[in-house]
N, C-alpha and C positions, 0 to 999 in steps of 0.2 A: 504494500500500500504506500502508496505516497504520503510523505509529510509534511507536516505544516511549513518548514523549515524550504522544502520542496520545491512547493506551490510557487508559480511563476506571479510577482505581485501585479496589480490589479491596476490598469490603470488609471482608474477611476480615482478625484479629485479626495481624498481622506483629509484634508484640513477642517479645522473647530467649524471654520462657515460653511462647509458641505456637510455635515453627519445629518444626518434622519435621526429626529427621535421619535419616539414611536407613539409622543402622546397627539404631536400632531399628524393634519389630515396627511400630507404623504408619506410622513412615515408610517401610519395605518394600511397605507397602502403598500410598502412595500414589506411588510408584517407579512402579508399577503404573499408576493412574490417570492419573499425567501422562504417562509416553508413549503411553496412548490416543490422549488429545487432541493430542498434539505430530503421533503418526503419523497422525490423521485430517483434520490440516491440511497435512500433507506430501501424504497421499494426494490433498485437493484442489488442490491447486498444484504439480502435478507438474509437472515441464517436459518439452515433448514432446519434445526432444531430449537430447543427448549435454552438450551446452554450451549455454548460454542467447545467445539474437541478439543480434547489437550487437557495438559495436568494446569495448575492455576499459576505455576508458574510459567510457562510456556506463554497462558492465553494471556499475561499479565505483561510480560516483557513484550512480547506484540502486539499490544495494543499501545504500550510505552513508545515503543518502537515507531509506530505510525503517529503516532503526535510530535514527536520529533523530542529535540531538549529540551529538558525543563529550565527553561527561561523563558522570560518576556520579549518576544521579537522587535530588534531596534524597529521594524516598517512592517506594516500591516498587511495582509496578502490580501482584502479586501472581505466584504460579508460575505456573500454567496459562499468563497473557497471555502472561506473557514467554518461555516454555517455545515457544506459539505463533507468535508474532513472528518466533522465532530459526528456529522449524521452517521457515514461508515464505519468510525470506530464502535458509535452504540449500537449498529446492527450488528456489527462482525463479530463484537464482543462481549456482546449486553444479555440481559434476560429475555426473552421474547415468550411474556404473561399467555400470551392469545394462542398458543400452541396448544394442544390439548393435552400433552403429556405433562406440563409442567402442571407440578403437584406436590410442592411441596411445603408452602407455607400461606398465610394469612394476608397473601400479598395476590389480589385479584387482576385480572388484565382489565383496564379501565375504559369507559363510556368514551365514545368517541366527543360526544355534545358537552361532556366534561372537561376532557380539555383544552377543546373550540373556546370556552367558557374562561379556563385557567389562562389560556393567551389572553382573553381580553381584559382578563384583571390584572395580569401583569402588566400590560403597555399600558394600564391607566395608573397603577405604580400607587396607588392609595394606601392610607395607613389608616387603621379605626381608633387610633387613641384617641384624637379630636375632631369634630367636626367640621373644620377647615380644612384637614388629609385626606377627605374622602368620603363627602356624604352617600353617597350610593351607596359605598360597600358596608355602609353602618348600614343603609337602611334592608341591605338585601340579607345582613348577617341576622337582624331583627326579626325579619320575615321568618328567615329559615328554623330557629329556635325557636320560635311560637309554631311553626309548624311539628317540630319535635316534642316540644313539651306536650301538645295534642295527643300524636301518638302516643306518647309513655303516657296517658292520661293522667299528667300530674294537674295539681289545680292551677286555676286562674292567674296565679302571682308566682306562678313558675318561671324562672328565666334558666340561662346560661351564657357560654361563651363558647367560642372557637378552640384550638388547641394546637402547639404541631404533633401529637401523638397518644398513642393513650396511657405511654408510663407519663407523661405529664400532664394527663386528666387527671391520673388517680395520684401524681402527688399534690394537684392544685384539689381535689377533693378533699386529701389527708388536711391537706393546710386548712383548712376553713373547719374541718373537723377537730382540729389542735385546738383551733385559737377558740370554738364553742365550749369546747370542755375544759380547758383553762378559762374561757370567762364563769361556766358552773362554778370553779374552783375557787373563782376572787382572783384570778390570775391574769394577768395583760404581760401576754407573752411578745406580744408585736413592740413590744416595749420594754421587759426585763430579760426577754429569753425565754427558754424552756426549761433553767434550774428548776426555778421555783414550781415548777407542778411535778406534783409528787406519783413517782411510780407509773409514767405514762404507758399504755396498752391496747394495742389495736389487734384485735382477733380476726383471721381467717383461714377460710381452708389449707391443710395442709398443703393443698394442689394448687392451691391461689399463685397468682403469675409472681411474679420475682420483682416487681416493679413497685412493690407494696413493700418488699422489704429497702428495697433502693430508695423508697420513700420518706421511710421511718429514719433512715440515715439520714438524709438530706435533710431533711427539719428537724434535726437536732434529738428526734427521739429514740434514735440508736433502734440498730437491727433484732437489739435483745427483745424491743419491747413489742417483738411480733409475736402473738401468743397462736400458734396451728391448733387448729381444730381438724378431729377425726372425719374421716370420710366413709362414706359406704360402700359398698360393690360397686355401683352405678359412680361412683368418684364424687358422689355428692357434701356435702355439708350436711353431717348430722344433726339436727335442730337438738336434741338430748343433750350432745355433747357441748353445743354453743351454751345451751342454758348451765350445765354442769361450770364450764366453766369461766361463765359470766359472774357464777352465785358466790365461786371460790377466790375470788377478789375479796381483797382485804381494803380496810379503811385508809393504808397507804398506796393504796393504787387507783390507777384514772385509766378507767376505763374512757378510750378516745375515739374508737370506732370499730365498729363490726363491718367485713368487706366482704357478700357475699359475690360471688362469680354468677354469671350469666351465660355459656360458651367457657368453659376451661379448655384452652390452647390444644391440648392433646384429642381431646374429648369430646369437645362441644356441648358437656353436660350442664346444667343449670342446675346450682342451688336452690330448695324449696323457699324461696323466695317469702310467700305468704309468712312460714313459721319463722323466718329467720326473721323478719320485722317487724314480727310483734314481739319476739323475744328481747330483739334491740330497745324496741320503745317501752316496755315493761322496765329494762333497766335506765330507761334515759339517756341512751348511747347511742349516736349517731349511726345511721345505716349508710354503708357506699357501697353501691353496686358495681362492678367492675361487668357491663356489658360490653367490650370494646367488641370482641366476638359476634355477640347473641342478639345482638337492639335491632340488625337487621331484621330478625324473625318479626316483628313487628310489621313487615310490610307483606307479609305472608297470612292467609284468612288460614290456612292450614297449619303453622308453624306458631302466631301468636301467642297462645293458648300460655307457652311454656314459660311466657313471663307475666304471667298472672305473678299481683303482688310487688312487682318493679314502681307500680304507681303508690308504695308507701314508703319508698329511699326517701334518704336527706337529698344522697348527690349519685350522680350515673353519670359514668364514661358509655361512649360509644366512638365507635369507628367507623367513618364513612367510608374510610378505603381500606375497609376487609369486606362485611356484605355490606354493598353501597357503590364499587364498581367505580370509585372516585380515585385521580391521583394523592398519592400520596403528599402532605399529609394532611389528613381532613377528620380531625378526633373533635370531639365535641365533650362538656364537661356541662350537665343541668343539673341544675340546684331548686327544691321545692320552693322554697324561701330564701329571695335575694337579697334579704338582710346578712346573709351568710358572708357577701362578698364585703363588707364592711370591713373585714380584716384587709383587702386587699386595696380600700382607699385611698386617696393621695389626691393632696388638691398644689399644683405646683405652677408657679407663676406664669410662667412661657407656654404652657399647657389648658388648662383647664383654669382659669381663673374663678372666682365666685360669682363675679357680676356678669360672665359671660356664661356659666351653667346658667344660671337663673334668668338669664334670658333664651336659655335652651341654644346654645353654641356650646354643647357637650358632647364628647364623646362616649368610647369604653374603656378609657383608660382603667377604671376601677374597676373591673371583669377580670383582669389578667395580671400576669406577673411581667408581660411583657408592657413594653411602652409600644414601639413601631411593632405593626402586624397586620400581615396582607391579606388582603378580603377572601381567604379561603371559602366562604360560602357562598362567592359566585358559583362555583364548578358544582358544589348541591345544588341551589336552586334551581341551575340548570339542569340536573340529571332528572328530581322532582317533578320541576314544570314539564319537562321532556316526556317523562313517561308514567309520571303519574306514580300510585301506591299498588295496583293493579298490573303494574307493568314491572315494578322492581319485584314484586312478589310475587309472579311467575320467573323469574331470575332464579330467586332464594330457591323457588318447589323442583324447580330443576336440577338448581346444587344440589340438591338432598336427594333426588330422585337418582342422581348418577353416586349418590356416595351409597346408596340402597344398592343400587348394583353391583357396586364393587364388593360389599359385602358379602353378595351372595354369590362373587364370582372367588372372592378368596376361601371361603367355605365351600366352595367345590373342589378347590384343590387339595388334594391331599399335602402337597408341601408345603402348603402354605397354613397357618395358626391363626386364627382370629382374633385378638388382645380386646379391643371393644368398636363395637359395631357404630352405624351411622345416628348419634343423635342429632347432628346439623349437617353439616357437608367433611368431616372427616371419619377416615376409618384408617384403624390401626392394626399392623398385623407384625406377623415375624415367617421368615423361611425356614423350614426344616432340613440342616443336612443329613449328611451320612453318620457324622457323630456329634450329639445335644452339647456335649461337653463344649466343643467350639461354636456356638450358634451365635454368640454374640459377636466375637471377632468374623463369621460367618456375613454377617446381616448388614457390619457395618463397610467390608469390603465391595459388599452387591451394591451397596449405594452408590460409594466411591467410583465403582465402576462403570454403571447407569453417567453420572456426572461427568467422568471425563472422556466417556465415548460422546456426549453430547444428544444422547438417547432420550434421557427420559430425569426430567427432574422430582424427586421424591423426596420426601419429610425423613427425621432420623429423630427418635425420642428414646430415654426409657422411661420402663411402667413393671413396677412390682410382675412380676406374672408367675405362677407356679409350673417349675421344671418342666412337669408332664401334663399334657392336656391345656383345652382348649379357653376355658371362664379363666374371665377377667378376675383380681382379687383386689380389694379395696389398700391404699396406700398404707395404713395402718395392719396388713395383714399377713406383717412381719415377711413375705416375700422378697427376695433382692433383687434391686432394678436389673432389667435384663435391656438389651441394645433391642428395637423395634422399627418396623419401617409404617410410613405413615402419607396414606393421601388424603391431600389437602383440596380440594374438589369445588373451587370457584368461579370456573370459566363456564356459562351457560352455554356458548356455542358446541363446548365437548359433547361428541355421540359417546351411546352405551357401546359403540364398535372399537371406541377411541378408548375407551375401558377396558374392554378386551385385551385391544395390544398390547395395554401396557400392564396389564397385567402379566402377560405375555412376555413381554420384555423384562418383567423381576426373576420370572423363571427361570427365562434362559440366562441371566446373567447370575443365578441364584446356581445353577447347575454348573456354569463355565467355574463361577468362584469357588466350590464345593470338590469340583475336579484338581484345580489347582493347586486346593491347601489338601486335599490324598497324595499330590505329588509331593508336596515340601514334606509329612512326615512317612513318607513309605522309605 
């Protein structure tokens, strides 16, 4: 491939008084023209697969390779080139979502009207902290949270805010959940810290995501004060054991927050939601829902049902770009009661003055931890207005429809294990070789392998599972994690044939890797 370094420069005039910016009319216009040419170079240089061949250092140095030095070029080789360049290195070397075999994580191939949408909230370059950065993109982020708090049918005085992800919904959740139970306590922690509140403790699923304990650190309440609760077979949060050990709290400890799951990563399983938040609200302990997963079930008449009780959280993560079909990143963080964001207020002179709030010249600066932050809820509204709840929710019946088959196609296999079946769009399973004793060193080289042939991109987790046979066993049922392969099942365009293969394709690579390691010890 040719490099930037390469590129024969451009004739075209590049001084301060020729550049296009792209807020005005010709630079809108040529917004236009260059991703012609970007996407007619993507289009020739597709890559045929999911992942591009090669070991990652290979496909790492060659893609190095095609950008040329890393420096900044004394003279500009002009937009188009470089616009191009950059197009083939992301085809030649990039993910390609909209494959059907890619299957491996929480990361969906996105809405085309989504990110039609994301250019144009870029070239408008808007910020929501105040209302002179960007009225639009306040009013379209306004829309789109009143349209979600609907769904989660939280009440009337429900609001929220944008995000870039969902480990930083759920530590901007934690945060507002800190600062409530420290004000319970007499404690203005926005103000002295977090010394002074004594014995802080947030409860959740043993299986709960990693980003609640990355949480607890970041705001000062240390990883200790993450208290796991039991799970059941189904990976769920046992309501028993939340209350057991809600009740086993002593008078030196604060309880800060209960974090049920909605979608656990591995799983897709949903916390009993209903029991978990009445047992929170019985002890006066904040509920946060970690939906970043599962909030898309919501646009599903089939799939809803499972978050019955989500309408009694404090606060809810969700992710538009896992079900939601949106570029990344597009997390969202609602709160019942947006008194909650009161810890997060600031009134600063260059900013948000009093006399210009109170003449409604406000932004969202007090929604967020950030100050500047780009109208990501252009790229929903558009998906939204696009296709409506009826149309995302034949997406979702899809995903789950093609993870139902996979299920029933790894349970026809004899070498293949079932670990736990489709309760949203993944399933988890493991290969059987010639000898159990290697299966995890087994399973984790058939992925490897799948990857750098450029075949087929698959999930890699462990899960408790017992030696011999098929049932899942619950995290607490002293089982040792065993290595597991796992599809991730988001791309609605995938056929059940596109399942087949690659189901297909774990086999054969399941058999090739299995052959290999008889040869290393015979």
């Amino acid at each position: 491939m040719t490099s930037l370094a390469e590129v024969p420069l451009a004739p075209a005039d590049t001084t301060p008084a020729a550049v296009r910016l792209a807020g005005t009319r010709a630079g809108l216009a040529d917004i236009s023209s260059l991703l012609a040419g970007a996407v007619g170079t993507s289009l020739a240089h597709h890559a045929p697969g999911p992942l591009p061949a090669g070991t990652p250092a290979e496909v790492l140095a060659a893609a190095s390779r095609a950008l040329g030095p890393a420096a900044l070029p004394e003279r500009g080789a002009g937009e188009l080139p470089a616009l191009q360049l950059l197009a083939r290195v992301m085809s030649e070397y990039g993910v390609n979502l909209a494959h059907p075999h890619a299957a491996a994580h929480l990361q969906p191939p996105t809405l085309t009207v989504a990110v039609a949408a994301d250019v144009l909230a870029s070239a408008g370059n808007g910020s929501l902290d105040t209302y002179d950065s960007g009225p639009a993109g306040i009013a379209v982020e306004r829309w789109l949270i009143g349209a979600l708090t609907r769904l989660a049918r939280l009440g009337p005085d429900a609001d929220g805010v944008l995000t870039p992800g969902g480990s930083l919904s759920n530590l901007l959740g934690l945060h507002l959940a800190r600062d409530a139970a420290a004000l319970r306590r007499g404690v203005d922690v926005r103000r002295h810290g977090v010394a002074a509140l004594p014995g802080p403790r947030v409860l959740c699923s043993e299986i709960a995501h990693f980003s609640v304990h990355r949480a607890c650190a970041a705001l000062g309440l240390g990883e200790d004060a993450v208290i796991p609760v039991a799970t059941d077979r189904r990976h769920r949060m046992r309501p028993d054991a939340l209350a057991a050990r809600l009740a086993a709290l002593g008078p030196d400890e604060t309880p800060v927050a209960v974090v049920a799951t909605a979608g656990t990563t591995d799983f897709g399983t949903v916390d009993p939601l209903p029991a978990i938040t009445e047992i929170a609200a019985d002890h006066g302990v904040w509920t946060h829902v970690d939906a970043a997963y599962g909030f898309g079930t919501l646009f599903s008449d089939r799939l809803a049902g499972r978050l019955d009780g989500i309408e009694a959280a404090d606060s809810i993560t969700l992710d538009l770009h896992k079900i939601g079909w949106l570029p990344a990143a597009t997390s969202v963080l609602l709160v019942s009661d947006p008194a909650g964001f009161g810890a997060l207020d600031r009134q600063v002179a260059y900013l948000n003055p009093a006399d210009d709030a109170d003449a409604g010249f406000d932004g969202l600066l007090g929604r967020s931890l950030q100050t500047t932050r780009r109208a990501d809820a252009v790229k929903a509204a558009a998906a939204f207005l696009a296709h409506g709840r009826s149309g995302l929710g034949a997406m979702v019946d899809r995903c789950h429809d093609l993870a139902r088959h996979a299920q029933t196609r790894i349970e026809s296999e004899p070498a293949l294990e079932l670990v736990a079946g489709a309760d949203l769009t993944t399933v988890v399973f493991r290969y059987r070789g010639a000898d159990p004793a290697h299966d995890d060193r087994l399973n984790a080289e058939l992925r490897r392998s799948l990857l750098e042939s450029g075949t087929a991109l698959i999930g890699r987790t462990e899960v408790p599972v017992p030696a011999v046979g098929n049932a899942a066993v619950s995290a607490a049922g002293g089982a040792p994690g065993r290595v597991c392969l796992k599809f991730t099942l988001l791309n609605p365009a995938t056929t059940t044939d596109d399942i087949d293969t690659l189901v297909a394709a774990v086999l054969a690579a399941g058999r090739r890797c299995d052959h290999l390691a008889r040869e290393r010890t015979a």
